[in-house]
VEXFI-662194 format. One record per residue: x, y, z of N, C-alpha, C in turn; residue in one letter; residue number from 1; chain. Coordinates in steps of 0.2 Angstrom, whole numbers, plus 5000, padded with zeros to 4 digits. Example, Ala and Ser with C-alpha at 12.3 -4.5 7.8 and 13.67 -1.06 7.14 Angstrom:
2
> n.xx n.yy n.zz ca.xx ca.yy ca.zz c.xx c.yy c.zz aa i ch
> 5066 4972 5039 5062 4978 5039 5066 4984 5039 A 1 A
> 5064 4989 5035 5068 4995 5036 5064 5000 5039 S 2 A
END
This chain:
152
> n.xx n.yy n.zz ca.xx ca.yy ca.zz c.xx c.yy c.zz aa i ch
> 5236 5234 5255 5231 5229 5257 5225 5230 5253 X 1 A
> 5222 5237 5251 5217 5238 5247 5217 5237 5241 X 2 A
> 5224 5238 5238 5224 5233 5231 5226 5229 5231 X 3 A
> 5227 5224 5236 5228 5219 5235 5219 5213 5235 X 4 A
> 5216 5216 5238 5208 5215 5238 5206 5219 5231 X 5 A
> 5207 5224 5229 5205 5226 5223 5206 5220 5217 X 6 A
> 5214 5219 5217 5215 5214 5213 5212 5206 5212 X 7 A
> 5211 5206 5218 5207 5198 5220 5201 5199 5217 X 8 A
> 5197 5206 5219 5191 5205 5219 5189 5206 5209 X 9 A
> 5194 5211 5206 5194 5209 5198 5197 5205 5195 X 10 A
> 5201 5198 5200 5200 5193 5196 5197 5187 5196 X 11 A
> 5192 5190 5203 5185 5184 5203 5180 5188 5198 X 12 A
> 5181 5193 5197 5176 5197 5193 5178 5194 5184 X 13 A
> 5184 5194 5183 5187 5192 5176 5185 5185 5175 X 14 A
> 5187 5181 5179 5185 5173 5181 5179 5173 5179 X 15 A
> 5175 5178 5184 5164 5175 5182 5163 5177 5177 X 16 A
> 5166 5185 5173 5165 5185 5166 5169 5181 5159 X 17 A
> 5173 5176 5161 5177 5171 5159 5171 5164 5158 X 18 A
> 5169 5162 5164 5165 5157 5166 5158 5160 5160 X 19 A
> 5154 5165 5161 5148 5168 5159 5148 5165 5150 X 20 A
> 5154 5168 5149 5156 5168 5141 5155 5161 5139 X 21 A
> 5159 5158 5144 5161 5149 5140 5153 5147 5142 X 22 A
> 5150 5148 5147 5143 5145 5149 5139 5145 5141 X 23 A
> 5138 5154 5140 5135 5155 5135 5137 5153 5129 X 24 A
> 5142 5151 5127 5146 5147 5121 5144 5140 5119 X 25 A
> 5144 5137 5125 5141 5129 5128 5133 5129 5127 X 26 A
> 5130 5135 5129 5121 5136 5130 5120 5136 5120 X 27 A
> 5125 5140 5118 5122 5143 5111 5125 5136 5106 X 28 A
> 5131 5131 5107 5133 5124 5105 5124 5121 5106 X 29 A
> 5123 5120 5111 5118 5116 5113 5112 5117 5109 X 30 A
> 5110 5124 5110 5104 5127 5106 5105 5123 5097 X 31 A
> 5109 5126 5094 5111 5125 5088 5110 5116 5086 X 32 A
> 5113 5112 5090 5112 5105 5091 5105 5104 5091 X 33 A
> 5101 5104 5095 5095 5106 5098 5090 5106 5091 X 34 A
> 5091 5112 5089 5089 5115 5081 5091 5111 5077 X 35 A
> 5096 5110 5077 5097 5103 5071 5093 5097 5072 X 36 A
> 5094 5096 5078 5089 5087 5082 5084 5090 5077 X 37 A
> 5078 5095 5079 5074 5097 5078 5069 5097 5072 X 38 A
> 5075 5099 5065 5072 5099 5059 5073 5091 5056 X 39 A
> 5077 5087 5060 5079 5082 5058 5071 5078 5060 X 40 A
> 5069 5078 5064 5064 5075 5068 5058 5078 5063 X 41 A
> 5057 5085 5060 5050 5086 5056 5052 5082 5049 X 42 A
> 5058 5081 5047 5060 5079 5042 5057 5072 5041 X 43 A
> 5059 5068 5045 5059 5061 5048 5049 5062 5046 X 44 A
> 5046 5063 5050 5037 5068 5051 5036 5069 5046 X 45 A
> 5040 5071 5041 5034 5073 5034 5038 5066 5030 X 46 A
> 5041 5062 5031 5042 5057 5028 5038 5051 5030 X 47 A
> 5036 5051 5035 5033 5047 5038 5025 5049 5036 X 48 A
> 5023 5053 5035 5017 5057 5035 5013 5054 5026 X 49 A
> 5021 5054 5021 5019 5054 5014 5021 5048 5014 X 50 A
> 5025 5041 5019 5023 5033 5019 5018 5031 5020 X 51 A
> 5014 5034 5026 5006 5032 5025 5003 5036 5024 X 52 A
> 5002 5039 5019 4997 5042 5013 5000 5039 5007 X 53 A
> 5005 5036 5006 5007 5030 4999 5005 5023 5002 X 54 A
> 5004 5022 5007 5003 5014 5011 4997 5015 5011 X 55 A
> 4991 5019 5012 4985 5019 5013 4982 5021 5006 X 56 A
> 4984 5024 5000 4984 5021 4992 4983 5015 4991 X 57 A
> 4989 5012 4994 4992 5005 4990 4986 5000 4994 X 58 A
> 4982 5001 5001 4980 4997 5004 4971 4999 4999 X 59 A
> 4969 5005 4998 4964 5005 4994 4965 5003 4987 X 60 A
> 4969 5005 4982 4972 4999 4976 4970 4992 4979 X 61 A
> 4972 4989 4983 4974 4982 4983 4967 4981 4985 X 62 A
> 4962 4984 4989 4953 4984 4992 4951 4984 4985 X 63 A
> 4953 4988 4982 4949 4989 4974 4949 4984 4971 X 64 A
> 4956 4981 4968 4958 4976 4965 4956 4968 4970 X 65 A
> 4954 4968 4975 4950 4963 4978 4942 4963 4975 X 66 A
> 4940 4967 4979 4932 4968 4974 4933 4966 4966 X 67 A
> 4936 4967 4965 4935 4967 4956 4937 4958 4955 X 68 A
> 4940 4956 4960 4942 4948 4959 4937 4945 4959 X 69 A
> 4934 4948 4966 4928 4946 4968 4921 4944 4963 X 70 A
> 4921 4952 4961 4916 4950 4955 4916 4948 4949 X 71 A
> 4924 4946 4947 4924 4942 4942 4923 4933 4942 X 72 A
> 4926 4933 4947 4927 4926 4953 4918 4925 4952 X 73 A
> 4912 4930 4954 4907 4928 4953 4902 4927 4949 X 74 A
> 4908 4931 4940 4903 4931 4937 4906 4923 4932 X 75 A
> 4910 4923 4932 4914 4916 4929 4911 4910 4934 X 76 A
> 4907 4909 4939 4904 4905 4943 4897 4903 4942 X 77 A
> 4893 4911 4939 4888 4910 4936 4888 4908 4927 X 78 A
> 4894 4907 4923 4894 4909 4918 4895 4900 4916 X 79 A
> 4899 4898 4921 4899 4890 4922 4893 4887 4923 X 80 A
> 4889 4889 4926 4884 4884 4929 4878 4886 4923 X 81 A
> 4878 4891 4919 4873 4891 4914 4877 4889 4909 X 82 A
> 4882 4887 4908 4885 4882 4903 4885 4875 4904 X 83 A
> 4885 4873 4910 4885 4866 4913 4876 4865 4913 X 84 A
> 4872 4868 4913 4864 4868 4910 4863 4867 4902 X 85 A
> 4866 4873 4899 4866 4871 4892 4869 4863 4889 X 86 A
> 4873 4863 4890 4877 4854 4891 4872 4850 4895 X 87 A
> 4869 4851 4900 4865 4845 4903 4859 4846 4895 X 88 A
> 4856 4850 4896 4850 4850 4891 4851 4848 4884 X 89 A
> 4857 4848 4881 4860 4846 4873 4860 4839 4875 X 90 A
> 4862 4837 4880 4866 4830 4882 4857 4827 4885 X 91 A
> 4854 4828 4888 4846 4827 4890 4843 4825 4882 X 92 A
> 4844 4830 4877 4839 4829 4871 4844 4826 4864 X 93 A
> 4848 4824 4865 4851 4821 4861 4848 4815 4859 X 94 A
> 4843 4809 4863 4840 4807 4859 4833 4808 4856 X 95 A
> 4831 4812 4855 4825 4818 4856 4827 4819 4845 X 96 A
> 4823 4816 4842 4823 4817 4836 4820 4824 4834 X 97 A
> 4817 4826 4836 4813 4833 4832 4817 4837 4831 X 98 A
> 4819 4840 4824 4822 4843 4822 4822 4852 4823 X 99 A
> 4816 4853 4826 4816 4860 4826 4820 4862 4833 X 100 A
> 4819 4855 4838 4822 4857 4845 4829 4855 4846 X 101 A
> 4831 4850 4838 4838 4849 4839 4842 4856 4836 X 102 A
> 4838 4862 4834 4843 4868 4833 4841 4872 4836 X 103 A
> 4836 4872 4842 4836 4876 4847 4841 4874 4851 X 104 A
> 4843 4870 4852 4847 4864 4855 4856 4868 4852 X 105 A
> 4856 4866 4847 4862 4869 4843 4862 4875 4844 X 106 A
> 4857 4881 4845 4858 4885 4847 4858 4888 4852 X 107 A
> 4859 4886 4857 4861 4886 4866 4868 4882 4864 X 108 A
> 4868 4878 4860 4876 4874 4862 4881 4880 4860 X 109 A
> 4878 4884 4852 4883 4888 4853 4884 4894 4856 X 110 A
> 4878 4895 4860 4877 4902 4864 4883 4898 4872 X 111 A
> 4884 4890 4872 4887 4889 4875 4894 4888 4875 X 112 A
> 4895 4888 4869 4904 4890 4866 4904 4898 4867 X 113 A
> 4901 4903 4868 4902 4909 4865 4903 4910 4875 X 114 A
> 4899 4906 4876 4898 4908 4886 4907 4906 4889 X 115 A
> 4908 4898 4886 4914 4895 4888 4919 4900 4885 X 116 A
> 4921 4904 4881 4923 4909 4878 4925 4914 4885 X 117 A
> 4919 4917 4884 4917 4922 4889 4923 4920 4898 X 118 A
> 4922 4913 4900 4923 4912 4906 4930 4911 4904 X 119 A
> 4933 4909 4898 4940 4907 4898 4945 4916 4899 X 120 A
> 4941 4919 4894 4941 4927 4895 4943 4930 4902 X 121 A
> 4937 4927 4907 4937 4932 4913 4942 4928 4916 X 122 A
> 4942 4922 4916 4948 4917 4922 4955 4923 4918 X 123 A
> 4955 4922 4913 4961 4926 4912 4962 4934 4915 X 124 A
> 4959 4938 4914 4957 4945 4918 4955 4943 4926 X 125 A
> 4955 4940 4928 4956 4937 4935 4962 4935 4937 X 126 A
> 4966 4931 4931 4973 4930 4932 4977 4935 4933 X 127 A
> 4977 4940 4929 4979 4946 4929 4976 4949 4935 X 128 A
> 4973 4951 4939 4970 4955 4944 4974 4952 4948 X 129 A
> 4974 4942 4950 4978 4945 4957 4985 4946 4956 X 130 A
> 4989 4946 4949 4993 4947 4949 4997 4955 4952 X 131 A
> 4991 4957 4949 4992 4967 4950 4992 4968 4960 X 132 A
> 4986 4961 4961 4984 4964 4969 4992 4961 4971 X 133 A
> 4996 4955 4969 5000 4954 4971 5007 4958 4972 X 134 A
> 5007 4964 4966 5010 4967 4966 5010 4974 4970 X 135 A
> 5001 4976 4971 5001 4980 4975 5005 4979 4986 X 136 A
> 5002 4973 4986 5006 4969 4992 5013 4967 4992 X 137 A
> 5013 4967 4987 5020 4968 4989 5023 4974 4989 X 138 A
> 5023 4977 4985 5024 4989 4985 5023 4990 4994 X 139 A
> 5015 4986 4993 5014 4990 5001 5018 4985 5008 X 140 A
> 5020 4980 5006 5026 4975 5010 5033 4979 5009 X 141 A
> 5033 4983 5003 5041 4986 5005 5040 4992 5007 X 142 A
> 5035 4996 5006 5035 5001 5010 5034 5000 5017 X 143 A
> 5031 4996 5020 5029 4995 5027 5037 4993 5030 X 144 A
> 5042 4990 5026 5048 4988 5028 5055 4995 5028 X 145 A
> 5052 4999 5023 5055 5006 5024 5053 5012 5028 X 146 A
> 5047 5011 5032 5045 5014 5035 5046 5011 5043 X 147 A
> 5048 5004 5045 5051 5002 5051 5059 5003 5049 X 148 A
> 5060 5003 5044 5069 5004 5044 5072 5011 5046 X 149 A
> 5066 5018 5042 5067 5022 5046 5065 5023 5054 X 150 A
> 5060 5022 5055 5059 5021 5061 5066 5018 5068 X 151 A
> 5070 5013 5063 5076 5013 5068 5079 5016 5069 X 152 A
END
């Protein structure tokens, strides 16, 4: 009867170090899984970390690139309207015989070709700028798009 109790009781004893082992084989699968989640998610975190530090470039570029629109947009406004002056005053003294005012005169008309010059110059350097800002917005429309893609 005693080893029959002996034996029962080393094969609950074999069983709970049977049971122990697989627990701990299940715990140490988990763990390992766990650690993988893990680096996956800082990896995911430093990608995310260098899309908006390249989104907030692109958003200061395209800040830049507006001021600069800005002040060309203001200086081709003013460059207009002192040409639109020089042409009122040619056109004003046109009938205005005195010769000395008609090359005063000629000489504002061509300080007003050199001006119309000037403004056709900057509309073009304006052209080009919002081109660039358009290209900025859009970089930062396709990074804002790969940064919700990863996110899914």
């Amino acid at each position: 009867n005693k080893t029959a109790d002996v034996d029962t009781l080393q094969k609950a004893n074999d069983m709970e170090q049977k049971w122990h082992a697989q627990t701990l084989t299940q715990l140490q699968q988990v763990n390992g899984a766990m650690l993988k989640c893990k680096n996956q998610l800082i990896e995911e975190q430093e990608r995310n970390n260098m899309m908006n530090r390249l989104l907030k470039e692109a958003n200061t570029d395209v800040t830049l690139l507006q001021e600069k629109l800005s002040a060309k947009n203001t200086e081709i406004a003013q460059l207009t309207a002192e040409k639109e002056e020089l042409n009122q005053k040619v056109s004003d003294s046109a009938s205005n015989s005195d010769s000395i005012e008609k090359a005063e005169l000629q000489a504002k008309l061509d300080q007003a070709v050199v001006i119309a010059k000037r403004v056709q110059q900057l509309q073009e350097e304006v052209t080009e700028l919002k081109g660039q800002s358009e290209e900025s917005q859009i970089a930062e429309a396709s990074q804002s798009a790969d940064k919700k893609f990863t996110s899914i």
